[in-house]
N, CA, C, O and CB atoms as a CASP TS submission, in Angstrom:
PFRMAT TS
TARGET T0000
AUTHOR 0000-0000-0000
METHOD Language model
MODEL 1
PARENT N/A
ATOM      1  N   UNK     1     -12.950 -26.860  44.101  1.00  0.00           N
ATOM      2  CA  UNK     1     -13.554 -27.486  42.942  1.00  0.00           C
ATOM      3  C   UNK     1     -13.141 -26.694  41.689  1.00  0.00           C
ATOM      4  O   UNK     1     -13.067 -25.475  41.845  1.00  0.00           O
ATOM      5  CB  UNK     1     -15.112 -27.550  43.088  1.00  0.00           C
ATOM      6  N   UNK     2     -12.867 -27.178  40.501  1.00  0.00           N
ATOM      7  CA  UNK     2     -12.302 -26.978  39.261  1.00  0.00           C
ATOM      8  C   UNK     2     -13.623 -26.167  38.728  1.00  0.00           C
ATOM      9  O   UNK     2     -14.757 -26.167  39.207  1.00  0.00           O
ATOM     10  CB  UNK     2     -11.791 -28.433  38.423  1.00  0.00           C
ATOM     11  N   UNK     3     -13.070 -25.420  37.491  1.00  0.00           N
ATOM     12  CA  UNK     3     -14.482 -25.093  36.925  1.00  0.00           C
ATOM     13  C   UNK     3     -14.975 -25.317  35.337  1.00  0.00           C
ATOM     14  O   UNK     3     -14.229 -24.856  34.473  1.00  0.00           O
ATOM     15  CB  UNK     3     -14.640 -23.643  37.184  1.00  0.00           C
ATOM     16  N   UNK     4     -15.811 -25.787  35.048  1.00  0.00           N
ATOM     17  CA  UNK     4     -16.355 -26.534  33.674  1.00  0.00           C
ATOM     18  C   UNK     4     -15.772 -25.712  32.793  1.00  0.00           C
ATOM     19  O   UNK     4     -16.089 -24.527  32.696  1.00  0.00           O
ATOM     20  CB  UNK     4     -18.020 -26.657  33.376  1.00  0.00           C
ATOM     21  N   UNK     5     -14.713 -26.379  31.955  1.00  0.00           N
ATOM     22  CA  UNK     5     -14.469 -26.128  30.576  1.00  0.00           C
ATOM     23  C   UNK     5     -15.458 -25.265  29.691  1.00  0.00           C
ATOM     24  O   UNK     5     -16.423 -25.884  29.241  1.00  0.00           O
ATOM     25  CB  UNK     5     -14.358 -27.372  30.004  1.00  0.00           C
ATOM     26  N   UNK     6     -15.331 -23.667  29.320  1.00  0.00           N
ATOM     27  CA  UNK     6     -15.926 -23.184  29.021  1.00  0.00           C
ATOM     28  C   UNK     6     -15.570 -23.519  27.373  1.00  0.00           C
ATOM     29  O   UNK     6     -14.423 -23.283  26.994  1.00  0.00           O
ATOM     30  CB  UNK     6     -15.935 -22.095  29.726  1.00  0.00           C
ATOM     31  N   UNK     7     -16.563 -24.068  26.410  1.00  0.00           N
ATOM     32  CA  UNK     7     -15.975 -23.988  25.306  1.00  0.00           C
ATOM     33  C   UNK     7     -15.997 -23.284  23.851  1.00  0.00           C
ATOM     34  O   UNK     7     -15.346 -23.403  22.813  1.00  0.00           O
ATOM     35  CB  UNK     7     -16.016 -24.835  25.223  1.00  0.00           C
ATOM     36  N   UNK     8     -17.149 -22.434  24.334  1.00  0.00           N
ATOM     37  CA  UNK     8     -17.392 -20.846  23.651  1.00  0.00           C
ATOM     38  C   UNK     8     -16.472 -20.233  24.002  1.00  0.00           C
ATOM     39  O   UNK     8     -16.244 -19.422  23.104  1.00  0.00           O
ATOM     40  CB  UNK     8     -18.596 -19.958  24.012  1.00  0.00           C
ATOM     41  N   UNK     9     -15.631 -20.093  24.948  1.00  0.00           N
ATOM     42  CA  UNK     9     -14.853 -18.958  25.314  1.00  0.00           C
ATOM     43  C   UNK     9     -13.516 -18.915  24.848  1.00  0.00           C
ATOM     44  O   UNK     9     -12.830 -17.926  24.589  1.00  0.00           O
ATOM     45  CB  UNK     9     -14.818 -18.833  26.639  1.00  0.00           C
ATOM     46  N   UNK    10     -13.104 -20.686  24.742  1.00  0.00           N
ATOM     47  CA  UNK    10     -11.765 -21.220  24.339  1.00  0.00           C
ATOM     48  C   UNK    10     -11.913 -20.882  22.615  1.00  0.00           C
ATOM     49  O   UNK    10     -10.931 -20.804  21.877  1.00  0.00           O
ATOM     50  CB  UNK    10     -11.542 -23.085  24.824  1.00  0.00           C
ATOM     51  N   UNK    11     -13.169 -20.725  22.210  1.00  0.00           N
ATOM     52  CA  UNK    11     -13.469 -20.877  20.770  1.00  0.00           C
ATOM     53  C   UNK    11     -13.280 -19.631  19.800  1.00  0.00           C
ATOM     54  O   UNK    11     -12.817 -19.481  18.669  1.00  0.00           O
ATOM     55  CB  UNK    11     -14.872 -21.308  20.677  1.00  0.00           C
ATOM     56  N   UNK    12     -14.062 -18.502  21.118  1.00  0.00           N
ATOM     57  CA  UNK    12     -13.930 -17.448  20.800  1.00  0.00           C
ATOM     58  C   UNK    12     -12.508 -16.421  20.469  1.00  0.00           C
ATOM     59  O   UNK    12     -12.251 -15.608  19.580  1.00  0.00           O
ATOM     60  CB  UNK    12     -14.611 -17.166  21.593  1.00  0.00           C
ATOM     61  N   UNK    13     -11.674 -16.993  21.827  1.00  0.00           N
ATOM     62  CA  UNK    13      -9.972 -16.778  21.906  1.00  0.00           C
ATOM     63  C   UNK    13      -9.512 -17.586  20.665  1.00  0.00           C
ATOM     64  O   UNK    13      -8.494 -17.200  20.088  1.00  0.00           O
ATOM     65  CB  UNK    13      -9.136 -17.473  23.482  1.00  0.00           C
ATOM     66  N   UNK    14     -10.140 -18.615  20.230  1.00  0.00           N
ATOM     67  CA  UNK    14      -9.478 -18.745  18.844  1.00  0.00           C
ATOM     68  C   UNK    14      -9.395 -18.228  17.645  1.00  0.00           C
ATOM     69  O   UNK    14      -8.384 -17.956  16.998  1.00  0.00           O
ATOM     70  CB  UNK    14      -9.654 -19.494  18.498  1.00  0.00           C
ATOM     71  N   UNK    15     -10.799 -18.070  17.303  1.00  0.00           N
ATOM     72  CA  UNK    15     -11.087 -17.009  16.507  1.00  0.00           C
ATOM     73  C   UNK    15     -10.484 -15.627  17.004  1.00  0.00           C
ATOM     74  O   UNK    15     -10.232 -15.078  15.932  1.00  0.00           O
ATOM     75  CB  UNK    15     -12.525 -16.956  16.390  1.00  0.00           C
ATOM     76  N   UNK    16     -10.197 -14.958  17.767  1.00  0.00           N
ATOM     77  CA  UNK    16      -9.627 -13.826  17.799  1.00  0.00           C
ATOM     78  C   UNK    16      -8.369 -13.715  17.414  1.00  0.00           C
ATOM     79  O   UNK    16      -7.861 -12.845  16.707  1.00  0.00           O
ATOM     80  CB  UNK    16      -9.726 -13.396  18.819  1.00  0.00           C
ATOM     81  N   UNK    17      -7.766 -14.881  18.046  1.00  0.00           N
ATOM     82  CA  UNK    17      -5.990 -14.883  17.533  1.00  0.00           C
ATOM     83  C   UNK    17      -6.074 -15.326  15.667  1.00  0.00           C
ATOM     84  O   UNK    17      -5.045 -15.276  14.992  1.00  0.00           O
ATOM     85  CB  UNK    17      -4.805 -16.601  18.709  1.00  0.00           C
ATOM     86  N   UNK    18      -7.154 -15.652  15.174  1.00  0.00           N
ATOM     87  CA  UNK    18      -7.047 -16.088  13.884  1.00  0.00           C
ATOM     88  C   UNK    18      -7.353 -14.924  13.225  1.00  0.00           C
ATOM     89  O   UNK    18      -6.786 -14.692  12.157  1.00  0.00           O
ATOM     90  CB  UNK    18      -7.863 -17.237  13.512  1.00  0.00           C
ATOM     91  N   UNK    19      -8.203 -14.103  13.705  1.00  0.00           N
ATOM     92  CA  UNK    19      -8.024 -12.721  12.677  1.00  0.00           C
ATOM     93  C   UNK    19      -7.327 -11.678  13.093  1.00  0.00           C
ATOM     94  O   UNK    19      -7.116 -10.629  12.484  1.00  0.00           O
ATOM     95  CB  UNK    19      -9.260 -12.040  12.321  1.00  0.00           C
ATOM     96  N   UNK    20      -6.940 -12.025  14.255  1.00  0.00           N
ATOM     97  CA  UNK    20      -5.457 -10.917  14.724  1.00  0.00           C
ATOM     98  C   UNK    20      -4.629 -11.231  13.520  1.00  0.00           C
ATOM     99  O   UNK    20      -4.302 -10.365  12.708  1.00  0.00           O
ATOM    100  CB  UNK    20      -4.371 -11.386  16.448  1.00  0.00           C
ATOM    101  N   UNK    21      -4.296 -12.507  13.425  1.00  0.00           N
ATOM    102  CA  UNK    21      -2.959 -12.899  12.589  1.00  0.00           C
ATOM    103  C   UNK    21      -2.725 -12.615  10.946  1.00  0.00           C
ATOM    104  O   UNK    21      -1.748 -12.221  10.308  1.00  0.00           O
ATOM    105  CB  UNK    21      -2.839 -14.441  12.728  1.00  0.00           C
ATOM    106  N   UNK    22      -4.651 -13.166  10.414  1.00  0.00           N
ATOM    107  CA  UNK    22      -4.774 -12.581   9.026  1.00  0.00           C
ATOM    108  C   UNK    22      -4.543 -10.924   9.055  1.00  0.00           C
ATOM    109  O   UNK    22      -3.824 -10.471   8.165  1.00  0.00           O
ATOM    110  CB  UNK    22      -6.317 -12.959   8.420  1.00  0.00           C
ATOM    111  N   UNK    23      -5.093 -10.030   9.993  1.00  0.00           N
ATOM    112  CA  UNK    23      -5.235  -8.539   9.904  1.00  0.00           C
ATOM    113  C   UNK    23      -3.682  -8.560   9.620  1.00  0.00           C
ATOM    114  O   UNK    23      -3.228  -8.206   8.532  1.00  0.00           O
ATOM    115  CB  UNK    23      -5.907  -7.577  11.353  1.00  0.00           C
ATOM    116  N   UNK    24      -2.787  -9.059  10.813  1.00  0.00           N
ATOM    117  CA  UNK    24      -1.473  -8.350  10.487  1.00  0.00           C
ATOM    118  C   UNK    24      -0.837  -9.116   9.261  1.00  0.00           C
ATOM    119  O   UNK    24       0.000  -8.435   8.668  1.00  0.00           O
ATOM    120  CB  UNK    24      -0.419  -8.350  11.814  1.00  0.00           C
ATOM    121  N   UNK    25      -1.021 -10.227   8.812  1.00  0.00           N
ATOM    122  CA  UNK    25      -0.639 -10.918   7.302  1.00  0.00           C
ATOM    123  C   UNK    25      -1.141 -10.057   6.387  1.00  0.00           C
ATOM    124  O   UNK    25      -0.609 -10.072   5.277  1.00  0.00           O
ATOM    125  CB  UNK    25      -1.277 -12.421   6.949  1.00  0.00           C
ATOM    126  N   UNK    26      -2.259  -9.123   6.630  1.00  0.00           N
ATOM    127  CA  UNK    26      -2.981  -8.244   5.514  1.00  0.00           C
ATOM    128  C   UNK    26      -2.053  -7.105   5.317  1.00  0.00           C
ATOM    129  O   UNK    26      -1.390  -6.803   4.325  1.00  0.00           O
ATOM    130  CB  UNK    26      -4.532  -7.674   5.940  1.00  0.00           C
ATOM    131  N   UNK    27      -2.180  -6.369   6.829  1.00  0.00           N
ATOM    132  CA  UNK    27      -1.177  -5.138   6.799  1.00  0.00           C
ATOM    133  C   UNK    27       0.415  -5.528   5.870  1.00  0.00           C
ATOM    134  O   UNK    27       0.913  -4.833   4.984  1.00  0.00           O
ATOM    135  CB  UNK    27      -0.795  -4.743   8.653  1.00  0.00           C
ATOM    136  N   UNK    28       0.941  -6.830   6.415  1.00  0.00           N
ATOM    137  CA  UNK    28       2.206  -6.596   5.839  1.00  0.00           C
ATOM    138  C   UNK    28       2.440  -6.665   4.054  1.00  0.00           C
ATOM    139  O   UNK    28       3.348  -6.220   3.352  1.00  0.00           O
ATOM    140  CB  UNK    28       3.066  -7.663   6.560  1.00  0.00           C
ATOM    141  N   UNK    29       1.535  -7.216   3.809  1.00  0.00           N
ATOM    142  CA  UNK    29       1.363  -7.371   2.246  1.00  0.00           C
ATOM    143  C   UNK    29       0.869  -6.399   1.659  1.00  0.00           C
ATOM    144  O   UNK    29       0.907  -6.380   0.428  1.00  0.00           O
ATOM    145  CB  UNK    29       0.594  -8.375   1.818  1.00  0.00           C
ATOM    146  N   UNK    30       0.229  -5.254   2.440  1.00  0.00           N
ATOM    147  CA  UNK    30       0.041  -3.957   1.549  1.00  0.00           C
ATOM    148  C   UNK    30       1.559  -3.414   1.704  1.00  0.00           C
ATOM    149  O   UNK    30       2.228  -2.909   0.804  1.00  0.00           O
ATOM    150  CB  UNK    30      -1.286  -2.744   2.166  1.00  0.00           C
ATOM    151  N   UNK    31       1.962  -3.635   3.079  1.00  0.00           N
ATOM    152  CA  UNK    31       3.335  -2.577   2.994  1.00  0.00           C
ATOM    153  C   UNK    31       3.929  -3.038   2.118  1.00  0.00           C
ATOM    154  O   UNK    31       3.699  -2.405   1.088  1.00  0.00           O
ATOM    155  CB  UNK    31       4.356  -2.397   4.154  1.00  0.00           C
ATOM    156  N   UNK    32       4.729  -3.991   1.943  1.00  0.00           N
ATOM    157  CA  UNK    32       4.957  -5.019   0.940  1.00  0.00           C
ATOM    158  C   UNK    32       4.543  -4.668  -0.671  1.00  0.00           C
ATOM    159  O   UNK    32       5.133  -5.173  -1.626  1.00  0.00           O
ATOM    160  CB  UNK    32       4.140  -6.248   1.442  1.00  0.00           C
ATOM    161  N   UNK    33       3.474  -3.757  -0.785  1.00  0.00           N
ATOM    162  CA  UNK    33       2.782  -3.701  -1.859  1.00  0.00           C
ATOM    163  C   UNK    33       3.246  -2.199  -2.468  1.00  0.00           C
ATOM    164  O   UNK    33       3.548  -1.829  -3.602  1.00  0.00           O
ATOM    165  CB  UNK    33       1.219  -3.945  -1.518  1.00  0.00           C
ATOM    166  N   UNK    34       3.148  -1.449  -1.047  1.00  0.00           N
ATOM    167  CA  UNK    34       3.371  -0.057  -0.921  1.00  0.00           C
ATOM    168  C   UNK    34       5.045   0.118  -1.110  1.00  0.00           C
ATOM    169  O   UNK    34       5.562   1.142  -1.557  1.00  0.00           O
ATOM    170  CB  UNK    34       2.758   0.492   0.588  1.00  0.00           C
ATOM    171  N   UNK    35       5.587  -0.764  -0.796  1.00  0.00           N
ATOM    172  CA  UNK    35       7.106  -0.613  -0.844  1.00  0.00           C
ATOM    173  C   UNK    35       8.000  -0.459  -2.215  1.00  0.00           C
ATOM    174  O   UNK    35       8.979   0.236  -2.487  1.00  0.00           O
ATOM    175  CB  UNK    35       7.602  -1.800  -0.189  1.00  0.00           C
ATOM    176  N   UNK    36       7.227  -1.418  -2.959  1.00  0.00           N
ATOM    177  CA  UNK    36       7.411  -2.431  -4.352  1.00  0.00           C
ATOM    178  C   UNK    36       6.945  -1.412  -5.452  1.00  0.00           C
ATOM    179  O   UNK    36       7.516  -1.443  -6.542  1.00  0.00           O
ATOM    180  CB  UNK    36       6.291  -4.053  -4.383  1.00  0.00           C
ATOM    181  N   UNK    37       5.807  -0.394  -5.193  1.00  0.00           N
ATOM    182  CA  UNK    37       5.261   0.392  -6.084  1.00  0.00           C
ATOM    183  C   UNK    37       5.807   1.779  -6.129  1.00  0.00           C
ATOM    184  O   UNK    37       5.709   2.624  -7.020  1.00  0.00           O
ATOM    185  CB  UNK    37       3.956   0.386  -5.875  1.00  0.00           C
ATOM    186  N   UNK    38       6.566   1.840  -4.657  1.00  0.00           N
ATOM    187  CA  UNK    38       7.271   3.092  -4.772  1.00  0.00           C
ATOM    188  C   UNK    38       8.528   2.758  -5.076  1.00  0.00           C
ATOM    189  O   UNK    38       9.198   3.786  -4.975  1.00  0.00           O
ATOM    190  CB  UNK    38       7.237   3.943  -3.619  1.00  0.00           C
ATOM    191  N   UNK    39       9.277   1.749  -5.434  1.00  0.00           N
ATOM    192  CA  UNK    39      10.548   1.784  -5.441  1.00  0.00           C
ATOM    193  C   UNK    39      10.356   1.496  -7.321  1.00  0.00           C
ATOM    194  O   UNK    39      11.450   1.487  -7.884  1.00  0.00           O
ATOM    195  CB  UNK    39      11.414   0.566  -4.220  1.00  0.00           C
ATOM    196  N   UNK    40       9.361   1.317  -8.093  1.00  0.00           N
ATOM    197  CA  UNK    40       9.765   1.234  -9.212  1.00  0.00           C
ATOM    198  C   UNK    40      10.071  -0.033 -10.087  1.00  0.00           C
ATOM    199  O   UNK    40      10.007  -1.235  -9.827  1.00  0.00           O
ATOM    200  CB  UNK    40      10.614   1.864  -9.092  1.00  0.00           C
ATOM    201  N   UNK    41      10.481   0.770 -11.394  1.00  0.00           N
ATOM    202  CA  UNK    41      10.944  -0.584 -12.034  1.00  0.00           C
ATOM    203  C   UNK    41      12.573  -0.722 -11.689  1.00  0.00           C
ATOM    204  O   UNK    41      13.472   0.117 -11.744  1.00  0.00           O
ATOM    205  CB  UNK    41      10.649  -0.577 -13.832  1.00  0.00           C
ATOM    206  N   UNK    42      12.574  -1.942 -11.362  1.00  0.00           N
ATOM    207  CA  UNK    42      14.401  -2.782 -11.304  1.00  0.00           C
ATOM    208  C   UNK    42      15.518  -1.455 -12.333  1.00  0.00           C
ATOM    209  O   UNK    42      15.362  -0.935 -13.438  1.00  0.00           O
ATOM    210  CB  UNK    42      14.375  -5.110 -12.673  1.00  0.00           C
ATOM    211  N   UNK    43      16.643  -1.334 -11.222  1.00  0.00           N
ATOM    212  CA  UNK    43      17.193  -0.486 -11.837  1.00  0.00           C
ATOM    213  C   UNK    43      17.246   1.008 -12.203  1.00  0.00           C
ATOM    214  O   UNK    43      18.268   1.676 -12.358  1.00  0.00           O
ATOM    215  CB  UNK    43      17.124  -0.911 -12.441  1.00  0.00           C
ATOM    216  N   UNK    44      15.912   1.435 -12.320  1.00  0.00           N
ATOM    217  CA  UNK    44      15.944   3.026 -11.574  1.00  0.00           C
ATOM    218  C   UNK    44      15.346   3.325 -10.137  1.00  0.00           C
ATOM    219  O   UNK    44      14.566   2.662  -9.453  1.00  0.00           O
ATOM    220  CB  UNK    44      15.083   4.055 -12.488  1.00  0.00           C
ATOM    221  N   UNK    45      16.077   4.756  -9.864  1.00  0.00           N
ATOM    222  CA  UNK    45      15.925   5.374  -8.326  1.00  0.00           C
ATOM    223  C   UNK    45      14.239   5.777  -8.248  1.00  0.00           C
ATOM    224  O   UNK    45      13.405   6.054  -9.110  1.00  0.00           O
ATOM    225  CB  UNK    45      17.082   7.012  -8.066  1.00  0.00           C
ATOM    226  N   UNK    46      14.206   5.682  -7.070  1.00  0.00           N
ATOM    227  CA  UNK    46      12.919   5.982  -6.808  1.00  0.00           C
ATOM    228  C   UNK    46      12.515   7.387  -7.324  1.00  0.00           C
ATOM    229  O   UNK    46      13.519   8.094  -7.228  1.00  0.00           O
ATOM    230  CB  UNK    46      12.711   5.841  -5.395  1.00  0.00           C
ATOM    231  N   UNK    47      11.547   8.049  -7.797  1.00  0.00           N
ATOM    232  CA  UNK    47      11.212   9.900  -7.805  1.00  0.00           C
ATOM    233  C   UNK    47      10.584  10.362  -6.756  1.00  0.00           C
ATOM    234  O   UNK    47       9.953   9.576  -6.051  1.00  0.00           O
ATOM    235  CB  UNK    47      10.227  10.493  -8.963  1.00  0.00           C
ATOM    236  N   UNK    48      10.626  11.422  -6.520  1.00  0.00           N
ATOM    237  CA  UNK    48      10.304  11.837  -5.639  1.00  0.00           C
ATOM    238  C   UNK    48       8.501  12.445  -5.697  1.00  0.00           C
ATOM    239  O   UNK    48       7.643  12.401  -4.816  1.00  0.00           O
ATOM    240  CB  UNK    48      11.423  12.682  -5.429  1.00  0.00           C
ATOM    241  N   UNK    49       8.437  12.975  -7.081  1.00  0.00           N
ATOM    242  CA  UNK    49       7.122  13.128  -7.800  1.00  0.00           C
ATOM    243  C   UNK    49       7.133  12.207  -9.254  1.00  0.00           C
ATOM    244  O   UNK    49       8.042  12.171 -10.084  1.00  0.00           O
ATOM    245  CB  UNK    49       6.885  14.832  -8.128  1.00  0.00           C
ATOM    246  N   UNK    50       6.008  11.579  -9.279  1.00  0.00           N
ATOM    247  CA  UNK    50       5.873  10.559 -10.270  1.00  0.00           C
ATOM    248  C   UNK    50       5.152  11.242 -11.477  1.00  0.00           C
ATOM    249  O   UNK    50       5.361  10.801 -12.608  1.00  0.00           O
ATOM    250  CB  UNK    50       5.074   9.291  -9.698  1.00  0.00           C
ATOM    251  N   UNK    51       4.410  12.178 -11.304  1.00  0.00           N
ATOM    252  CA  UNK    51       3.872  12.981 -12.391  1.00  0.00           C
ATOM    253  C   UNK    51       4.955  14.369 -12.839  1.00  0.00           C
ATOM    254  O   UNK    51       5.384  15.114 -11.958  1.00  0.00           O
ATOM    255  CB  UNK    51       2.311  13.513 -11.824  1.00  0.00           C
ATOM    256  N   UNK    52       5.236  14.532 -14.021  1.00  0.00           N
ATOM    257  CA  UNK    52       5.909  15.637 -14.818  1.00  0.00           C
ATOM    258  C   UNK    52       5.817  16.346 -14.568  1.00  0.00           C
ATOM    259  O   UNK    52       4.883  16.140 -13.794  1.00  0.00           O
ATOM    260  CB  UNK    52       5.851  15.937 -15.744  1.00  0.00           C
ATOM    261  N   UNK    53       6.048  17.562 -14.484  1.00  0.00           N
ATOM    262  CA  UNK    53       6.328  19.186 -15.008  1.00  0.00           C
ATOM    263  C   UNK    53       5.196  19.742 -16.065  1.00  0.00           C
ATOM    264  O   UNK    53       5.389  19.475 -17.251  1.00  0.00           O
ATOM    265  CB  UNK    53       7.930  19.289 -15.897  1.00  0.00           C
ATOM    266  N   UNK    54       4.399  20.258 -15.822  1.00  0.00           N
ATOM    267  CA  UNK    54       4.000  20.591 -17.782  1.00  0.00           C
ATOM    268  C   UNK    54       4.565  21.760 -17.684  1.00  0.00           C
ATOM    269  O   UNK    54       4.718  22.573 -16.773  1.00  0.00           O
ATOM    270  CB  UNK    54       2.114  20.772 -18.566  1.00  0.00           C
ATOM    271  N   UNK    55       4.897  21.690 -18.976  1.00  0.00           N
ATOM    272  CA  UNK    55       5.888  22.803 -19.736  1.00  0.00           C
ATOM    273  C   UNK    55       4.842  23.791 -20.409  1.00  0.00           C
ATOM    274  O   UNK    55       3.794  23.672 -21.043  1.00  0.00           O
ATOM    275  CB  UNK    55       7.014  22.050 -21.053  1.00  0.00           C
ATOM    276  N   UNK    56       5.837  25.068 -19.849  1.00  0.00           N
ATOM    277  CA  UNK    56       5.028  26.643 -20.033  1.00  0.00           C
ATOM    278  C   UNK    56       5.067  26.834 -21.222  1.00  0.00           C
ATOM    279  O   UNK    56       6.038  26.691 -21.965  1.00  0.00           O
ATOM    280  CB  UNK    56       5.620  27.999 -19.369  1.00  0.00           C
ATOM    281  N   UNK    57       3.727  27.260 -21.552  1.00  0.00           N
ATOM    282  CA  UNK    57       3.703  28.042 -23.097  1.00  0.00           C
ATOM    283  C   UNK    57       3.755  28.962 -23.305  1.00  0.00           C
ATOM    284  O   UNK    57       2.558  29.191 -23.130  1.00  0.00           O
ATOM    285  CB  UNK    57       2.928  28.038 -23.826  1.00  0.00           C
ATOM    286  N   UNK    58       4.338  30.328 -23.709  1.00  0.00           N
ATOM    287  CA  UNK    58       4.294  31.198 -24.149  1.00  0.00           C
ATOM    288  C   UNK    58       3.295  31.515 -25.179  1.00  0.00           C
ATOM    289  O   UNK    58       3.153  30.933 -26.254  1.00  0.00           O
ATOM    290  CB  UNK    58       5.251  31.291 -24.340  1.00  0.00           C
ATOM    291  N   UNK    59       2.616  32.512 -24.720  1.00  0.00           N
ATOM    292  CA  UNK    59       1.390  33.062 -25.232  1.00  0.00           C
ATOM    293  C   UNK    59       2.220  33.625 -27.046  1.00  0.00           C
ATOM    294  O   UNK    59       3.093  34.439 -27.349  1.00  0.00           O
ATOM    295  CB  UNK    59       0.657  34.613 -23.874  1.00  0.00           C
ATOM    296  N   UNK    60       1.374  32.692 -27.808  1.00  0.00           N
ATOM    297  CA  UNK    60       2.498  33.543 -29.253  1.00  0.00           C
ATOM    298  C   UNK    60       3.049  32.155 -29.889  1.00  0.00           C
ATOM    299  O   UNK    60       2.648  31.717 -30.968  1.00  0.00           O
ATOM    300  CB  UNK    60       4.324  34.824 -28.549  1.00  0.00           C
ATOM    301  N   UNK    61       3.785  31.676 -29.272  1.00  0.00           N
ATOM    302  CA  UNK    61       4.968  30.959 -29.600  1.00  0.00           C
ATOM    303  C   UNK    61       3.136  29.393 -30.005  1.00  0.00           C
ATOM    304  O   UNK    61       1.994  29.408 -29.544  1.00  0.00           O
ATOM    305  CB  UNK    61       6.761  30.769 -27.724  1.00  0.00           C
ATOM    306  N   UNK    62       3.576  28.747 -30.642  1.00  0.00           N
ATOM    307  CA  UNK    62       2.986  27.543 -31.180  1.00  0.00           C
ATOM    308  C   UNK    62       3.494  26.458 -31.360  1.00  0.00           C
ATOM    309  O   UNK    62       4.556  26.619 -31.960  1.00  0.00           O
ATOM    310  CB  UNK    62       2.589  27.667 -32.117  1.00  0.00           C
ATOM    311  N   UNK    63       3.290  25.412 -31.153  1.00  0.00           N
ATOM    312  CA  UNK    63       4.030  23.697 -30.647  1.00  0.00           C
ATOM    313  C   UNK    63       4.419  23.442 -32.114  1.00  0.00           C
ATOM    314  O   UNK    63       5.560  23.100 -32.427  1.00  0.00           O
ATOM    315  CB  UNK    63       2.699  22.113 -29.846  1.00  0.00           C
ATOM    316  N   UNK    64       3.358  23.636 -33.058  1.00  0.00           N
ATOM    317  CA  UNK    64       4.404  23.419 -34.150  1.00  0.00           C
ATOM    318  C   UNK    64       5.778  24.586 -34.706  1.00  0.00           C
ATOM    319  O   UNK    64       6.795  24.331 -35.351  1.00  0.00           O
ATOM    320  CB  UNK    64       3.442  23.200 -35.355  1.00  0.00           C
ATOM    321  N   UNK    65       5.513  25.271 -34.410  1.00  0.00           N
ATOM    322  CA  UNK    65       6.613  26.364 -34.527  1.00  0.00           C
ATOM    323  C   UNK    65       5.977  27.824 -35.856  1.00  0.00           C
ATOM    324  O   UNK    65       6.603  28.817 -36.228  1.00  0.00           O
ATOM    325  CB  UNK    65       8.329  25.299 -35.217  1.00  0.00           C
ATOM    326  N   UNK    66       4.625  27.386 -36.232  1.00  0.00           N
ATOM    327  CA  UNK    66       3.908  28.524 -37.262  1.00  0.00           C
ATOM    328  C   UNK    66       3.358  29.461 -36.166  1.00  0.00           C
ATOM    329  O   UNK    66       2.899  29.281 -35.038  1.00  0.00           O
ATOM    330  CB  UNK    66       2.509  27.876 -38.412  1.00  0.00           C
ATOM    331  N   UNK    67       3.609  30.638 -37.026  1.00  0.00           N
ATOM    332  CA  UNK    67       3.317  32.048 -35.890  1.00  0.00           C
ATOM    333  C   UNK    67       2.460  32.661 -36.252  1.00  0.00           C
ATOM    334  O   UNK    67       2.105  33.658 -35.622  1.00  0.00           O
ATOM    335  CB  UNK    67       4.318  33.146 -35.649  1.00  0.00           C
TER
END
């Protein structure tokens, strides 16, 4: 004998494969996101550090150049 069409269960396997599929549609659009933000604007190379250098001051010396 066959056994009764469970249809919570068929329902449930649906819903699972439906947010399996959004999760990984999610993941790829951050990488996607992550890829795009590290590579920059069109035309320059990526950096390796995105924040500057600050430049040493010499104790004395003054940005406008009065001493």
């Amino acid at each position: 004998m066959a056994f009764k069409v469970n249809y919570n269960q068929q329902r449930a396997e649906r819903d699972r494969a439906k947010q399996a599929k959004k999760e990984a549609k999610l993941r790829e659009q951050e990488a996607e996101l992550m890829r795009r933000r590290n590579a920059g604007p069109p035309g320059e190379a990526p950096e390796a550090d995105a924040a500057p250098e600050p430049a040493s001051v010499v104790e004395g010396d003054k940005p406008n150049g009065t001493a």
